[in-house]
N, C-alpha and C positions, 0 to 999 in steps of 0.2 A: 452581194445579195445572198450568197451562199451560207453567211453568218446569219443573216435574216431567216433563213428558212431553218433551220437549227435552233434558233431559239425558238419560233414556234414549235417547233416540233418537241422539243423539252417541255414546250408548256402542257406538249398534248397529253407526252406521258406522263406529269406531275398530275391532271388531271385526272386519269387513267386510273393511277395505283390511288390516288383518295381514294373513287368511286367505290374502287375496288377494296379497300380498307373498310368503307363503312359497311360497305354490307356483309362484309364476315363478322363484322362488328355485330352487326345486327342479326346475325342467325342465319343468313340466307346464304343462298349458292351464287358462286363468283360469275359476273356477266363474259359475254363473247369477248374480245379483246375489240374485234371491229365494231362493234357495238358503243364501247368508252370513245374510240377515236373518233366515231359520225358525231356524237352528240356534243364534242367538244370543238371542234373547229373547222368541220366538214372534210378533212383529211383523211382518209382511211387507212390504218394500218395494220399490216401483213401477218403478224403476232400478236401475243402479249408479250413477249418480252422486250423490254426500252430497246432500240439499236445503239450498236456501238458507236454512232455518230453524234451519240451525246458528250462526246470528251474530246470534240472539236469546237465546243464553246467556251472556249479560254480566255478569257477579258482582254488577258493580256497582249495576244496575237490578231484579234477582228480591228477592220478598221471601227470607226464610230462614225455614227450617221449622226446627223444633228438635231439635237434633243427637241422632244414635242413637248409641250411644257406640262409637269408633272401636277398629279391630283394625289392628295395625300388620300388614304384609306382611312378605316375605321381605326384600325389598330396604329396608326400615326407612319404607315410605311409606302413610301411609291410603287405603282407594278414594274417599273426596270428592276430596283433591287429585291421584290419578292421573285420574280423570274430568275436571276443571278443566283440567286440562294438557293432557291430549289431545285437549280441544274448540278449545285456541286454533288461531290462525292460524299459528302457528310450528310447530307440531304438527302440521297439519294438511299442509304442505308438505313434509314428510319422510316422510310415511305409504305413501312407495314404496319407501326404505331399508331394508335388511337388518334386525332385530333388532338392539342391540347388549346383547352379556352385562352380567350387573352382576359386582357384586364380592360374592365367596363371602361369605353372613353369618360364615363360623368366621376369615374372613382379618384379620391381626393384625397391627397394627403392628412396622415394621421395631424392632429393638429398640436402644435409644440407646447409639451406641457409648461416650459419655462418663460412660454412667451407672456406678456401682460395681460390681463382681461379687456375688452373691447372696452371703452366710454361708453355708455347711454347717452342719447338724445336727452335734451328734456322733456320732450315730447314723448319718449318712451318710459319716464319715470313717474307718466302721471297716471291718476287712475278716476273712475268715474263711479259715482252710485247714484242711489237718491228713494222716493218713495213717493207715494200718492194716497191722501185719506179722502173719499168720497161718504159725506154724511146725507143723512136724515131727519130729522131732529119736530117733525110733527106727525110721527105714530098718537097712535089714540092712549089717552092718560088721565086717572081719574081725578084731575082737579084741574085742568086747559086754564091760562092765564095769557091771552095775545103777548098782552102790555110789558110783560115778563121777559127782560134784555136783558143780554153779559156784552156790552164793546169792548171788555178788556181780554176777553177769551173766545166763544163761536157767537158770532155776531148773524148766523144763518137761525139763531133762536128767537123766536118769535114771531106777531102777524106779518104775513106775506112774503116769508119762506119757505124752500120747499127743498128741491132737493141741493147740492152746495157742493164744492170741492173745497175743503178744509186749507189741505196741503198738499202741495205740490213743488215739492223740493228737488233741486237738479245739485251734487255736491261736483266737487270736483277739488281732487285731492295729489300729493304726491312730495315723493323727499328730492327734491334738487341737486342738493350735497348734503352730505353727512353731516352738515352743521344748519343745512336751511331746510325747511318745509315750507308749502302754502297748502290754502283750506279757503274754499271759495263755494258758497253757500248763497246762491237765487231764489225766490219765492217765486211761483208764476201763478200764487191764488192768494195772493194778501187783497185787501180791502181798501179803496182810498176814495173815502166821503162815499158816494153812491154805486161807485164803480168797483164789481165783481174780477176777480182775477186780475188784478195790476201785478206786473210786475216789480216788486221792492228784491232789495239786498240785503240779507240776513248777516252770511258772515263773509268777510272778505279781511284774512289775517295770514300775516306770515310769521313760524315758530322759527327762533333764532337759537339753534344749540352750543354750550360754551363748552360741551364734550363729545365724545365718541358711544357714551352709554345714556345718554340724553339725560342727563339726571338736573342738569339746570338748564331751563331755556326760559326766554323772554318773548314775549307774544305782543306783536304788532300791529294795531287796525281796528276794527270791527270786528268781534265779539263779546263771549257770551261774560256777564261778568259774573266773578263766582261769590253768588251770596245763596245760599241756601244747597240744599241735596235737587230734588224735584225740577228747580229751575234750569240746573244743567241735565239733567235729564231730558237726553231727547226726546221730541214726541211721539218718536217712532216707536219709543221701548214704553215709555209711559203705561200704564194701567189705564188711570183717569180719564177722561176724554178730553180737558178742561186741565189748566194748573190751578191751584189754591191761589185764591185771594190773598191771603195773609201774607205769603213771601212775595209771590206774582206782585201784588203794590209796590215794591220797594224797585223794582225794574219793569217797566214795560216791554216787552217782546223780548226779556230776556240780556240784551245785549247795548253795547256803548261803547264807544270809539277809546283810544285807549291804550295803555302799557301795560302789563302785566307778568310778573316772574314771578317761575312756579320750580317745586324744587320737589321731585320724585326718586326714592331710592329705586335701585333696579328689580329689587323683588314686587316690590308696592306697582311698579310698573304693570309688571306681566299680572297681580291681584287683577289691575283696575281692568286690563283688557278682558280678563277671564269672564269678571261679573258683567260685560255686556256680550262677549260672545256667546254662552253658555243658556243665556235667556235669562239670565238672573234679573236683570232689571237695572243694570250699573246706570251709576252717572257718567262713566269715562274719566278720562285723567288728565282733573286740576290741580292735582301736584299736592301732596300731603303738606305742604307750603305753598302758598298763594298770596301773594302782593301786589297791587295795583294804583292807575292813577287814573281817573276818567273822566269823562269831560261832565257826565252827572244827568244831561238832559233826557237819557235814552236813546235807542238806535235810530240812526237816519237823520238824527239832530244835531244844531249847532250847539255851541258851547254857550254862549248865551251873558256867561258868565266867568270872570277870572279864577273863581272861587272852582276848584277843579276837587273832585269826590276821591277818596284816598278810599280803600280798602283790606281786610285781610283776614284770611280764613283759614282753620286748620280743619285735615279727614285724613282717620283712618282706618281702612278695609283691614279686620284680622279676623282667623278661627278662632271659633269658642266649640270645641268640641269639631262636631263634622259641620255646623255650621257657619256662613260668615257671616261677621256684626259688623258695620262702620259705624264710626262716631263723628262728629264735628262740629265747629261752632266758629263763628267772624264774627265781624262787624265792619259799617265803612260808614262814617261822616264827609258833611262837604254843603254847600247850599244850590236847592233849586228856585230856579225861575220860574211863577207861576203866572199862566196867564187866566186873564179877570175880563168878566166880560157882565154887561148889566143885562139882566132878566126880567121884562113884566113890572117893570117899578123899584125892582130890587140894584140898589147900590151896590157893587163885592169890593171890598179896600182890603187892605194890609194897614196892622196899626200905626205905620209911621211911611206909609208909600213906597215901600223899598218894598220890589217884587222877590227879592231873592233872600230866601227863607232858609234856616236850619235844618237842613233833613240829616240825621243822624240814626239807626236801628244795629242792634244784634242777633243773633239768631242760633239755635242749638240745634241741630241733630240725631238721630239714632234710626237705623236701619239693619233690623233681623230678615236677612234675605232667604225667599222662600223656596224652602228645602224640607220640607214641602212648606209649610208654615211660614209665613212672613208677615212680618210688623212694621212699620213706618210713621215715624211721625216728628214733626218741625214746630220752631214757636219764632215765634218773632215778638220784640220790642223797642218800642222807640222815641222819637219826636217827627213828626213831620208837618210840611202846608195841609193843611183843611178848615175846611167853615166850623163855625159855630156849630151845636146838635140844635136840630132843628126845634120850635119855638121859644130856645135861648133870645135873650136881648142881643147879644153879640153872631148871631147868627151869617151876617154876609160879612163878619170880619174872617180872613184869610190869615192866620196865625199858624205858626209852628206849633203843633199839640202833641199829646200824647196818642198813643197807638200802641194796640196788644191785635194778636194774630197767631192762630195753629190749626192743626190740623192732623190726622191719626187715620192710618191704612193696617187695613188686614188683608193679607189674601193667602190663597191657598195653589200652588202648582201642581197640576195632575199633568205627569209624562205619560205622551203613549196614547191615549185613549179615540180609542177607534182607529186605531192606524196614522193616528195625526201628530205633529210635534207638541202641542203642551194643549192645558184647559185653564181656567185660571179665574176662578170668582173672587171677588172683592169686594170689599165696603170700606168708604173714605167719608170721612167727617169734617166738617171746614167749619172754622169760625175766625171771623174779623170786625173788630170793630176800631176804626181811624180811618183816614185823608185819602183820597186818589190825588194824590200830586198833580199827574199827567192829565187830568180830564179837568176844560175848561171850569174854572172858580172852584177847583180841588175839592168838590163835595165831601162829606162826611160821611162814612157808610158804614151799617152792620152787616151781616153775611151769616147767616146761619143756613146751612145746606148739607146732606145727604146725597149721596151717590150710591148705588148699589148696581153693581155691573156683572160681565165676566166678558174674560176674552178669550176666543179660543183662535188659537193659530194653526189653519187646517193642512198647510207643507211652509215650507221657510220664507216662500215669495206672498203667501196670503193668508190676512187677518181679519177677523170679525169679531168687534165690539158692538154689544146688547148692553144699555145704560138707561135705568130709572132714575132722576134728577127727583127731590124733594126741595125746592127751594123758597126759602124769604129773605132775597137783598133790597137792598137800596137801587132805585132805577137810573140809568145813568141821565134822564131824563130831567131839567127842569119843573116841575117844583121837586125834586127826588124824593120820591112819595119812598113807600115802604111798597113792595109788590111780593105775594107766595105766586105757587103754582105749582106745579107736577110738569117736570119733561121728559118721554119717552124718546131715546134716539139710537138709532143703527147707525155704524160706521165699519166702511169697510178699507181693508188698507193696504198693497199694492206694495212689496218692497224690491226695489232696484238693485244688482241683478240680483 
């Protein structure tokens, strides 16, 4: 036991000379000696100086008591070997030195620069956005027409709406491998017969890349297909509140089930991303080459028909000075399925009973992006399904006709004002006259309309569109009369994150 009582008592003095370290350490005057022994293990002792009977605890000569099972410490060391340590003679000569810190139990290894990069989940490759347009669309206007409807565009215009959620789009995005992406695009405010806010599927496509610098890839599913500037333009970036009639006829919502390879150099890349991140107005990037095959009916639809719609477009973003110009121009043939339905006495045929019609169009572009100054404007031409013009004799026949269609935007960018990100007035001009394919017995319609807007975007997450509509279309209505009016409409627009 006599070893026993010497190792405590080493512990007392190892105690002892700390105490008595930090406070010279700290400025102050060195305590009693009997004073370090009471506080450390209720032993008193005689001195300060350790006794000589510290150099009777020699490992090597004590018997050993049998071990009480050991608690590692913060610093990763048991109290038998901090006690051991502390009592040699090497220990014992440093017992006037400062403390020195250990090393934080949570400190980690530097990490190996040579080692491989960790994999990603998939789940960690994806990423999420989206946006919300909440409209208005019966402010006071000096020439009110109820009767006055678009179902190809905001279907909240006209008697007995009021206020509307446009859009409300959830995206959900991300690269898989360096050769795959997906792109998965919900509606939770599309329209179906009477019912507000259904949920439809916009885009649901996976990009397939045959490089490492993406320059060709082939597009899988459900999307947009590329016939015009405007159409792939998302609605988020949009100016207008509404698309043009004139290109908007040739696709309904834009989109169709489908192949498509697009072929982008890597500068033309980083152009196309600049003109949407920047505020410019881009359409994003369909590939300064564009090739397709689709099933023709529009999105959410069956194919109907064997007869599958080909298409192909060329664009491209360059500087003209400090400004940018794009150009472009396609075309896509193929036959659609028209459905005929009888009216009030009215027959609707096709001249030989065959529902599936010639639809074939072209189309040109040109887009001076607003620096400040910008221009825009699209044509369309072609053959599509439509009736007869109204009090023709051949009026409820359903023929593949002719069709002309354009349209021309000005606006102007103001950065900055009032401490906000952009301002941005416009005036957009629409004219159409041909077929709606897609609306029961493919009426015939003119379209002569006026827009005069501005949008200002007050920080990066919110927007506010002020739009004066001048309009005289065709109603999508049975007998489809000819209808004007005036539409005053607020929208305001919410972008995720």
């Amino acid at each position: 036991m006599s070893v026993g009582f010497g190792a405590w008592l080493g512990c007392v003095a190892v105690l002892g000379a700390s105490v008595v370290a930090h406070a010279q350490d700290a400025g102050g005057e060195e305590a009693p000696a009997a004073e370090i022994g009471s506080e450390g293990d209720g032993h008193a002792a005689s001195s300060a100086t350790p006794p000589p009977t510290l150099e009777l605890v020699a490992p090597s000569t004590a018997p050993v008591e049998p071990a009480a099972p050991t608690r590692t410490t913060e610093g990763g060391t048991s109290p038998e070997r901090v006690a051991e340590a502390e009592t040699s003679p090497a220990a014992v000569a440093v017992r006037s030195e400062p403390p020195r810190s250990e090393p934080s139990p949570t400190a980690r290894p530097e990490p190996d620069a040579d080692a491989p990069p960790r994999e990603l989940a998939w789940y960690e490759r994806i990423s999420i956005r989206g946006y919300t347009q909440l409209r208005y669309n019966r402010l006071p206007s000096l020439n009110s027409n109820d009767d006055l409807i678009n179902t190809q565009g905001d279907r909240s215009i006209g008697e007995g709406n009021g206020f509307a959620i446009r859009r409300a789009r959830l995206i959900i995005f991300g690269d898989l491998h360096e050769h795959l992406s997906i792109y998965l695009q919900p509606d939770f405010a599309s329209t179906a017969g009477t019912q507000m806010h259904a949920l439809v599927l916009r885009d649901w496509y996976a990009d397939v890349f045959f490089d490492k610098a993406h320059r060709f890839r082939l597009r899988l599913g459900q999307s947009k297909v590329p016939y015009g500037f405007e159409n792939l333009q998302s609605s988020q970036n949009r100016l207008a509140l509404d698309r043009n009639d004139a290109l908007n006829s040739a696709v309904r919502d834009e989109r169709d089930i489908g192949a498509f390879f697009y072929w982008t150099p890597v500068e033309i890349q980083q152009r196309f991303r600049h003109l949407v991140q920047s505020g410019l107005k881009g359409s994003g990037d369909y590939g300064v080459i564009g090739l397709g095959i689709y099933n023709g009916q529009t999105a959410n639809q069956p194919a109907l028909t064997d007869d599958l719609h080909v298409i192909g477009r060329f664009a491209y973003p360059f500087q003209f000075g400090s400004q940018f110009v794009e150009i472009g121009f396609g075309g896509y043939v193929g036959k659609y399925r028209v459905t005929l339905r009888d009216e009030e006495g009215m027959s609707f045929r096709t001249p030989d009973g065959n529902l599936s019609l010639l639809d074939a169009r072209v189309f040109g572009t040109i887009v001076v992006y607003p620096q400040p100054f910008g221009f825009q404007a699209e044509a369309t031409w072609g053959v599509g399904p439509q009736q007869g013009r109204r009090g023709n004799d051949d009026r409820a026949v359903v023929d593949s006709r002719p069709l002309f269609g354009a349209y021309a935007q000005i606006m102007l960018k103001l950065d900055g004002i009032l401490g906000t990100v952009s301002l941005i007035p416009y005036v957009r001009g629409t004219y159409y006259d041909g077929g709606k394919k897609f609306m029961v017995n493919a009426p015939h319609y003119t379209v002569r309309e006026l827009e005069i807007g501005i949008e200002w975007q007050l920080i990066r997450h919110l927007e506010v569109v002020l739009a004066y509509d001048l309009v005289d279309r065709t109603s999508d209505r049975f007998p489809y009369d000819q209808q004007r009016g005036h539409v005053t409409r607020v929208q305001v627009q919410v972008n995720l994150p």
